[in-house]
Every structure is written in C-alpha cells, then in structure tokens.
Backbone as a ProteinNet text record, in pm:
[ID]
protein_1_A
[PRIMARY]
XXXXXXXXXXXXXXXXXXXXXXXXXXXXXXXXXXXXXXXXXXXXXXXXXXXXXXXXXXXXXXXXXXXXXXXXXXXXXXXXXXXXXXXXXXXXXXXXXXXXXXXXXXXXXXXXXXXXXXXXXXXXXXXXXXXXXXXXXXXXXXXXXXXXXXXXXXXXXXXXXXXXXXXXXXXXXXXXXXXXXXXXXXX
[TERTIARY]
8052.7	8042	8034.2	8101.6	8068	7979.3	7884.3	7781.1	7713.9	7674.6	7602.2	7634.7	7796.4	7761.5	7721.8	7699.7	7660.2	7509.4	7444.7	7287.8	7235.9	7346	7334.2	7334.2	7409.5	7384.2	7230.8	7177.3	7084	6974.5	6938.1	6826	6861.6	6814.6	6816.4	6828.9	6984.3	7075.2	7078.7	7078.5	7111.7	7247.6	7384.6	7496.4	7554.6	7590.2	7672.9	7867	7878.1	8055.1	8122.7	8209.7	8372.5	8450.5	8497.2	8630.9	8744.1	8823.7	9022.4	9050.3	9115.1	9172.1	9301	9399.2	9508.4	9621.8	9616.4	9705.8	9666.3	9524.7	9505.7	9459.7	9480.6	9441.9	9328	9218.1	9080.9	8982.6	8889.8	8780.2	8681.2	8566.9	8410.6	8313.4	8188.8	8096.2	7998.6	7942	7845.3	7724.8	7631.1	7521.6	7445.9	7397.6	7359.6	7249.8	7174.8	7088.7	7167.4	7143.7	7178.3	7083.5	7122.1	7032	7083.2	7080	7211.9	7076	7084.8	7023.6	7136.5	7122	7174.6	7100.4	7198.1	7132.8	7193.7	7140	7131.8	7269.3	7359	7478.5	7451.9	7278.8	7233.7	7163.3	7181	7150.8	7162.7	7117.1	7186.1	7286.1	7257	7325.6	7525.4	7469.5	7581.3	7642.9	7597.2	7674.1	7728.5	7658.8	7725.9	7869.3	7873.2	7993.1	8117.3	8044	8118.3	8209.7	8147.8	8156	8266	8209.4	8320.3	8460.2	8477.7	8612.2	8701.3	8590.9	8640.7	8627.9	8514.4	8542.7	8406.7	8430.4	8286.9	8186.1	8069.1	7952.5	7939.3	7935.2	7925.9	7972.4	8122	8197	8189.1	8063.7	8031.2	7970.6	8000.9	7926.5	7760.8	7712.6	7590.9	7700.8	7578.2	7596.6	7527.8	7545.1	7474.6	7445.7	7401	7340.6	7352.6	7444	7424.9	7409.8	7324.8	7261.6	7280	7303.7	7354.8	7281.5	7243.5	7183.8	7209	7322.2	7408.6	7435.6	7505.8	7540.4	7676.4	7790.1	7907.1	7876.8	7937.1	7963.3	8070.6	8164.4	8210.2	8149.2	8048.4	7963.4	7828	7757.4	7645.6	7551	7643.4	7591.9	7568.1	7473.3	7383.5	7488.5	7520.7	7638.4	7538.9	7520	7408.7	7435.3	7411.1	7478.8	7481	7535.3	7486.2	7615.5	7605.2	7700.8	7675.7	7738.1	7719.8	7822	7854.8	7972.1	7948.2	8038.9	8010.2	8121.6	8158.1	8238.3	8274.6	8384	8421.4	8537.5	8511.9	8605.6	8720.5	8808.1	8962.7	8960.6	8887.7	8884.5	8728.9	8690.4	8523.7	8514	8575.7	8592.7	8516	8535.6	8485.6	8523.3	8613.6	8685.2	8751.1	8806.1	8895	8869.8	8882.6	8879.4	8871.9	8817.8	8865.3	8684.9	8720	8584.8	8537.5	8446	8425.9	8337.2	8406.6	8284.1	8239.3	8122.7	8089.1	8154	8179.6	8239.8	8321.7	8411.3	8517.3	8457.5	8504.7	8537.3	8567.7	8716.5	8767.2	8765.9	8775.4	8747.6	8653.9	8598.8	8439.1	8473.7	8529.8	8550.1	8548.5	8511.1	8521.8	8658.9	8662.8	8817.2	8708.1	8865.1	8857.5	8930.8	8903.5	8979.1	8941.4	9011.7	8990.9	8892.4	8888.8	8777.4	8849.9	8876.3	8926.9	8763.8	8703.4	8658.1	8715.1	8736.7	8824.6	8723.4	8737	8618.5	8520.3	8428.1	8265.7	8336.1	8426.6	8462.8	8495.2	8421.2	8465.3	8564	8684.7	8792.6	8828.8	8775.1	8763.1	8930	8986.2	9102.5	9157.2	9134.2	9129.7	9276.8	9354.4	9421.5	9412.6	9411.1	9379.2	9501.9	9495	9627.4	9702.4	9651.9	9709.8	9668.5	9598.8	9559.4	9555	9521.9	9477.6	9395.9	9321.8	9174.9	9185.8	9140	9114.6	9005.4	8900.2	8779.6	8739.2	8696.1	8668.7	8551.7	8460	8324	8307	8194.2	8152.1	8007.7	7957.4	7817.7	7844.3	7817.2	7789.3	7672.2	7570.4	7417.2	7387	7258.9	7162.7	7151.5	7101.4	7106.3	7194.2	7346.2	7414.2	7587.8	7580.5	7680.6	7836.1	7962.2	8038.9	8129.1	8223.4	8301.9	8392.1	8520	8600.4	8725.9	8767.3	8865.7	8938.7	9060	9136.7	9196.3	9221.9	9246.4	9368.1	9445.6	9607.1	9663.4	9667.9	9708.4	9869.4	9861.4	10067.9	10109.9	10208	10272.6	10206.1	10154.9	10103.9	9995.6	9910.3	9770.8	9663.3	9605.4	9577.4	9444.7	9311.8	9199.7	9155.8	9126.4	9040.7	8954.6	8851.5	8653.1	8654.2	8519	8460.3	8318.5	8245.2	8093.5	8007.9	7899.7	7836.8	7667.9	7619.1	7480.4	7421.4	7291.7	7207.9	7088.1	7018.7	6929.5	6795.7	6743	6602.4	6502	6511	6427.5	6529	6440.3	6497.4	6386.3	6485.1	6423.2	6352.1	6242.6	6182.7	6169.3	6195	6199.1	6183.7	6208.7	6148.3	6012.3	5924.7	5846.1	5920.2	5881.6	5915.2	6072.7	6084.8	6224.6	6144.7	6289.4	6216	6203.9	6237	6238.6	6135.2	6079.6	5946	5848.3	5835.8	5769	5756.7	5868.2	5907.3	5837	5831.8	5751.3	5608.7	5562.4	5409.4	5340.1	5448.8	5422	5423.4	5492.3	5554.2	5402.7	5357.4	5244.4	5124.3
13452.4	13330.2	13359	13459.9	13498.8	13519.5	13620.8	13644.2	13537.4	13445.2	13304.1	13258.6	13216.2	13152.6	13267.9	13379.5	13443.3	13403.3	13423.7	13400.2	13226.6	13131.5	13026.4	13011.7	13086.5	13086.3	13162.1	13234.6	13287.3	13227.9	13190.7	13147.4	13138	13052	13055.1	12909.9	12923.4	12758.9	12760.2	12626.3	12590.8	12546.7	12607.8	12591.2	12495	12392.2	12321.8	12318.1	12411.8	12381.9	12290.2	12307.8	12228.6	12304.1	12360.7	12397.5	12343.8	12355.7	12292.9	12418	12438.3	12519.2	12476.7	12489.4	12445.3	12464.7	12591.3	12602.2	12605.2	12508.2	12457	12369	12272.5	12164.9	12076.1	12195.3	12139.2	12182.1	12126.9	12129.7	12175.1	12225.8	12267.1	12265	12264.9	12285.8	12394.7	12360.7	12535.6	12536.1	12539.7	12560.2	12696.7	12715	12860.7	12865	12979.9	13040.1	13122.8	13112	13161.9	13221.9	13354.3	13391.3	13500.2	13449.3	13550.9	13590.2	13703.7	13779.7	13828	13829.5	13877.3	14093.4	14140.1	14304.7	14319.6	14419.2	14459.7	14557.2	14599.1	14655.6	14790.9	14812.3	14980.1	15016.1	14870.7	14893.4	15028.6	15050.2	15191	15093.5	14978.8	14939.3	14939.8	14828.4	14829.4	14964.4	15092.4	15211.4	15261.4	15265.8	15334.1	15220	15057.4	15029.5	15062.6	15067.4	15101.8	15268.6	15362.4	15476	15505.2	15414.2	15410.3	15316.7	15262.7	15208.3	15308.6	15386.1	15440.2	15403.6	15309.6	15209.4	15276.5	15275.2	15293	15216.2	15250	15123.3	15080.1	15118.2	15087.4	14964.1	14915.5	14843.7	14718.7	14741.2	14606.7	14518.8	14414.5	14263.4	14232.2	14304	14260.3	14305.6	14269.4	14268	14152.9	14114.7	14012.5	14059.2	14034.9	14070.8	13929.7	13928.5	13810.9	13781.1	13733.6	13745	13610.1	13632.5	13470.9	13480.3	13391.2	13373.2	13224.8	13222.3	13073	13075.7	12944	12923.7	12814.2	12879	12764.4	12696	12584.5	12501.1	12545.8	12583.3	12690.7	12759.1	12840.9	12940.9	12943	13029.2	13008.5	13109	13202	13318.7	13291.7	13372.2	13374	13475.1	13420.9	13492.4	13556.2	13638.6	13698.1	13813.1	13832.2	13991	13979.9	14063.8	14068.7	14133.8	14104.8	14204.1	14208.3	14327.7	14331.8	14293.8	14214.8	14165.3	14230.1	14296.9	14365.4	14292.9	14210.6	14176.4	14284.5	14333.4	14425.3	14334.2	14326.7	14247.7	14275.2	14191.6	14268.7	14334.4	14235.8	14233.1	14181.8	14168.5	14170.3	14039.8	13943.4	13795.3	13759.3	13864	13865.8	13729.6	13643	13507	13562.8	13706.5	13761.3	13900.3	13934.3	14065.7	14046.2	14230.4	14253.3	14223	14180.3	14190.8	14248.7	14348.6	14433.6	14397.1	14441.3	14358	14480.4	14476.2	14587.4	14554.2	14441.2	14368.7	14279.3	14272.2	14133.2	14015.6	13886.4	13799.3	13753	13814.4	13778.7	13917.1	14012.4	14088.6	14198.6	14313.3	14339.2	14477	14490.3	14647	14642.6	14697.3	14698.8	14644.1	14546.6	14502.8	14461	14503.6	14457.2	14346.8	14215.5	14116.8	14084.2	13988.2	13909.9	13793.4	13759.2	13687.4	13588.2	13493.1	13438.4	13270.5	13277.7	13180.2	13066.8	12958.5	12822.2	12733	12660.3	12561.9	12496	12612.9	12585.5	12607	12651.5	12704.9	12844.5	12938.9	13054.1	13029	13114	13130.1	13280	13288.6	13430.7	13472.7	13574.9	13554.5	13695.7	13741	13869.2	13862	13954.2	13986.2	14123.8	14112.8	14196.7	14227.7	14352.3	14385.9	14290.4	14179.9	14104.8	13982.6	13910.3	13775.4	13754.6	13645.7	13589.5	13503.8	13496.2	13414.3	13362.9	13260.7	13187.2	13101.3	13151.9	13031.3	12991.6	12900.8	12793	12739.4	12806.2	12743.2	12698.4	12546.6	12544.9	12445.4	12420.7	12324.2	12189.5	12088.7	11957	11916.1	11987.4	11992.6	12098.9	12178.3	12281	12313.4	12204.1	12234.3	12189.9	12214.5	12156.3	12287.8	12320.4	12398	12328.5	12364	12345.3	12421.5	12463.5	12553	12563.1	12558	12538.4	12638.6	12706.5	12806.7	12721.6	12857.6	12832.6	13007.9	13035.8	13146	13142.5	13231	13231.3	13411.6	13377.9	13498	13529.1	13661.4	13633.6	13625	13573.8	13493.5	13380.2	13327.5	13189	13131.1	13199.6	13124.8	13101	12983.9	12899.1	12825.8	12837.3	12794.5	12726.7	12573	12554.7	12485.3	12540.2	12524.8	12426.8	12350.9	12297.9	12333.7	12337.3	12405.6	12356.1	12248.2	12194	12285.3	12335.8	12404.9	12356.7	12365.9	12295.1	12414.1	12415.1	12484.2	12477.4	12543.1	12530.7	12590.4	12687	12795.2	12918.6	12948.1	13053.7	13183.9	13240.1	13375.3	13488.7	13545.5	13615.1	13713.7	13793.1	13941.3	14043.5	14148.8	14228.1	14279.2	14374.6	14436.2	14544	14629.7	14740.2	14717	14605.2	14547.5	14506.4	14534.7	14438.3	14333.5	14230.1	14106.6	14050.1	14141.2	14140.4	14119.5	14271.9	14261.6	14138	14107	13973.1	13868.4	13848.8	13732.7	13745.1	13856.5	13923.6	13863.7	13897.5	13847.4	13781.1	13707.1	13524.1	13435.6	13471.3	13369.2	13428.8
3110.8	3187.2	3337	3388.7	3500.3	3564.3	3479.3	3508.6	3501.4	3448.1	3451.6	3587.5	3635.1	3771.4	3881.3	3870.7	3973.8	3945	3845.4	3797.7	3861.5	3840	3880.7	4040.1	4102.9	4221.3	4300.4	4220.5	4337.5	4376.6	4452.3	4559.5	4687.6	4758.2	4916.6	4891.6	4984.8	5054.5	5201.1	5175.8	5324.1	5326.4	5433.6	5393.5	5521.1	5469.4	5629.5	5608.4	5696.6	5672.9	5841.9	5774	5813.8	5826.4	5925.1	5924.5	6017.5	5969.8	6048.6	6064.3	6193.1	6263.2	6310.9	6206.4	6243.9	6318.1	6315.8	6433	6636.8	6608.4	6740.6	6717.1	6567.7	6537.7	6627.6	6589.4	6615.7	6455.7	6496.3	6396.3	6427.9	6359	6372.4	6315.7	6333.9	6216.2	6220.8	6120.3	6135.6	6033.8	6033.2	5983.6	5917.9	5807.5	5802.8	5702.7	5663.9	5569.7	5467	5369.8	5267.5	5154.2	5156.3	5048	4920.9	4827.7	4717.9	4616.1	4573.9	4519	4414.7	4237	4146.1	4122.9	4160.5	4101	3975.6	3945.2	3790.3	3818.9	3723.9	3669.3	3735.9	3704.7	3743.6	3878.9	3958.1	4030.8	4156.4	4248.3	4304.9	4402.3	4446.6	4543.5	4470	4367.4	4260.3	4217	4204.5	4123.5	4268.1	4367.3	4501.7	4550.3	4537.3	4592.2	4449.1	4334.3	4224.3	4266.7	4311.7	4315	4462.9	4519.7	4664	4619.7	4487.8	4450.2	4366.5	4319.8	4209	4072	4056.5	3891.8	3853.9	3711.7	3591.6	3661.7	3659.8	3701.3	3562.5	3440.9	3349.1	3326	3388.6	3394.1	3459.8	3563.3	3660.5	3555.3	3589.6	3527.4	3589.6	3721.5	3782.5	3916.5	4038.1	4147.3	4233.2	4312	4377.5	4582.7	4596.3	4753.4	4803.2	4920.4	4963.2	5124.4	5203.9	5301	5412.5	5523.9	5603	5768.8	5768.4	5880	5978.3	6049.6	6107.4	6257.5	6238.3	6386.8	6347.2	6423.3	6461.7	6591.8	6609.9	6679.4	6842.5	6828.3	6941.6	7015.5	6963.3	7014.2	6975.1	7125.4	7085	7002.9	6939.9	6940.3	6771.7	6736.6	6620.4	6466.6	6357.4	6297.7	6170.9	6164	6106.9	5903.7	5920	5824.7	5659.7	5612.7	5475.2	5406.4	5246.8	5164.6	5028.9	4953.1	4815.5	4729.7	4631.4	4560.5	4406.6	4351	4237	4170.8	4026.9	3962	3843.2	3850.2	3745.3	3659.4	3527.3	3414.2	3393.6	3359.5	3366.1	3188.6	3119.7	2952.2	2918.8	2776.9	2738.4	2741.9	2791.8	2844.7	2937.6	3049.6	3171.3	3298.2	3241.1	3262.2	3459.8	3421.8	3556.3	3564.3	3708.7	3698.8	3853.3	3895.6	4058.9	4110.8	4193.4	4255.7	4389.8	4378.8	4496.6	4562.6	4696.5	4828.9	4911.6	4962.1	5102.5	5178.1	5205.4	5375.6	5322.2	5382.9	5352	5412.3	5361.5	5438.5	5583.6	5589	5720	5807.5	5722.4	5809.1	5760.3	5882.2	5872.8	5778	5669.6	5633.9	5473.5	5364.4	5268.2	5174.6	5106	4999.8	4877.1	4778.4	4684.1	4652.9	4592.2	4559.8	4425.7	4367	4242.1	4199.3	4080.8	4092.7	3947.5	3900.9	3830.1	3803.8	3658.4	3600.6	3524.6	3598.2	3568	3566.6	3424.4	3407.3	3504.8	3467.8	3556.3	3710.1	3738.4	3865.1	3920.7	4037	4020.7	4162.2	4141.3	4246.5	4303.1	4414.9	4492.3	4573.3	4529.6	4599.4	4646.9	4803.8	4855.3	4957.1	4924.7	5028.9	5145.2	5235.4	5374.9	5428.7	5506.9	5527.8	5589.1	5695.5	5792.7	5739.7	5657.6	5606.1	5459.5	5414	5279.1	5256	5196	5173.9	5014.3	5003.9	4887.2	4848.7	4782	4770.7	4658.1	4656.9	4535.8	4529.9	4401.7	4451.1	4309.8	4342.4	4201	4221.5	4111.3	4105.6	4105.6	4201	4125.1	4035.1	4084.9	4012.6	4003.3	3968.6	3992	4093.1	4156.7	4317.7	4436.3	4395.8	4505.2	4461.4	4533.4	4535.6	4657.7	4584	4679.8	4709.9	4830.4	4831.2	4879.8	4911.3	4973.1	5019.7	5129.8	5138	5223.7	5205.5	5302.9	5368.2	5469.5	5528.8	5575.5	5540.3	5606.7	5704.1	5800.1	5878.4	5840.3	5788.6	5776.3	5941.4	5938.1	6073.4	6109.7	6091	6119.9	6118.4	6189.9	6177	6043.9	6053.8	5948.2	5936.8	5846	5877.1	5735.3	5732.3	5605.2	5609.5	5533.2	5517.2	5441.6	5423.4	5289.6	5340.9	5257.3	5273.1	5173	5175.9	5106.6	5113.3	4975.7	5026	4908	5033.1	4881.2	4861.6	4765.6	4730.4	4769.5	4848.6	4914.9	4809.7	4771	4676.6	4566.4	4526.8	4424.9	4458.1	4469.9	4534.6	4395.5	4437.2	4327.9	4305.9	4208.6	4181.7	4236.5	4289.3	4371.3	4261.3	4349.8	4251.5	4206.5	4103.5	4017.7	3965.3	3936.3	3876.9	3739.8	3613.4	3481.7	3499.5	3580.4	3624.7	3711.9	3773	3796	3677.4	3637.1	3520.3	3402.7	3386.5	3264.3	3359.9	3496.4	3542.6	3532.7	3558	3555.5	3421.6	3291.6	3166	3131.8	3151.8	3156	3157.9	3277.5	3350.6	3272.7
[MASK]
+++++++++++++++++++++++++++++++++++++++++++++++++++++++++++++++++++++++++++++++++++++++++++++++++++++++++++++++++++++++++++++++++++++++++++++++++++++++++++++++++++++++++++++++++++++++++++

C-alpha cells in the first residue's frame, strides 16, 4: 500500500502552504513547484542512499525523487532543491517502516525517519538531533493532495504548515527505463 501512495503521488504540483510560527506568533505563505518522480527499488540513485544507511536495497519498497521550486512570503529569495526518499518495510506489510532521505526536512543533511500507512494516509515522522517533524499527507481526489506538519525545536520553538497541491501533470518516463518502454508499447 505504500508503494501505491508514493505511485499516487508522482507528477508535477503546484503547492500553496500556510505556516504559524508560533513562537513569534506570526504567519506566512508560500508558493512552490513540485515535482515527485517514483524510482525503481534498482535504481542506482535508490541502491547508493540504501548503501550510505547500511540497508539491503533489496529491501527498499521504490524510491521517489522529489524536486521544489518556491517562494515564501518573508523573503525574497528563491527556495529551490531536490531529494531522494527511499521507504524500507519494517515487515511484508509494508504498512511502517524507516524511511530514508538524502536531505532532511528541517535540516540540510541526510536522516532517516519513519514512515507509518494509516487509512489512505501516509505519516512521515523524523527526529533531528535538535528538532522534530511530523507530516501527514493524504488525497482528497486524484488530483488534490493535502499535507500538514508540524515542527518542534527541543527548547521551544514551534512551526505548523498546511499545504494544499494540486496536480498540474504527470510526469513521464525517462527513456531507457521499462516504463518507458511499456509506454512505447502501450500506444
């Protein structure tokens, strides 16, 4: 099932968030590009962050590439960058397990966090040496994704998102992928 909402997610969104900044109890918004790409288990991208954890690649569920191109409201500066998310299963359920990132979240350096599947909902949950992150994403439609975190600094500071994206396109195979090929044949 996992693998389905990662499969369900890929194309290119357009993402508009919200965030509360609470411990200066202000707010913001932010606009962005989105583009998530599902890789294959064998991928090289997938066996190299597999290999920098230490886990079987055998063991990954897929990988996904996911790509952002935004702007907050605070600043004017352009928030750009990319990462690879590899889901490894805790059991042949595939319901939970750890999930590996190139880049964190909150902060810019490689973690591993969890990944827990709750009806038609996936829940991302990474701890960092100095913070905690929690996200919650799920479908209202095909094309409407929603998501919601919240970020906690230990000692105090405190941030929570909601992020509505909708689906512009579905992005297409690379060439010399079977997935290519299966489209080549398809048509």
């Amino acid at each position: 099932m996992s693998l389905s909402f990662f499969e369900l997610s890929a194309g290119r969104w357009f993402s508009q968030r919200t965030s509360h900044h609470l411990a200066f109890k202000q707010q913001e918004g932010g606009k962005s590009n989105l583009t998530i790409e599902v890789l294959a288990k064998d991928h090289p991208e997938v066996v190299k962050l597999c290999q920098h954890y230490e886990v079987d690649p055998t063991q990954a569920l897929c990988g996904a590439r996911v790509s952002w191109d935004g702007t907050m409201e605070w600043d004017e500066e352009k928030h750009a960058g990319s990462t690879v998310l590899v889901p490894v299963a805790d059991s042949l359920q595939a319901l939970e397990g750890q999930l590996l990132r190139e880049m964190g979240y909150a902060e810019k350096a490689p973690v591993a966090g969890r990944y827990l599947i709750n009806q038609e909902e996936l829940i991302l949950i990474t701890e960092y040496e100095t913070m905690y992150s929690k996200e919650r994403l799920w479908f209202e439609s095909p094309n409407v994704r929603l998501r919601h975190s919240i970020l906690k600094r230990f000692g105090g500071f405190s941030m929570a998102s909601f992020c509505s994206e909708i689906r512009m396109g579905v992005t297409q195979p690379k060439a010399n992928t079977p997935e290519a090929a299966d489209a080549t044949n398809s048509g």
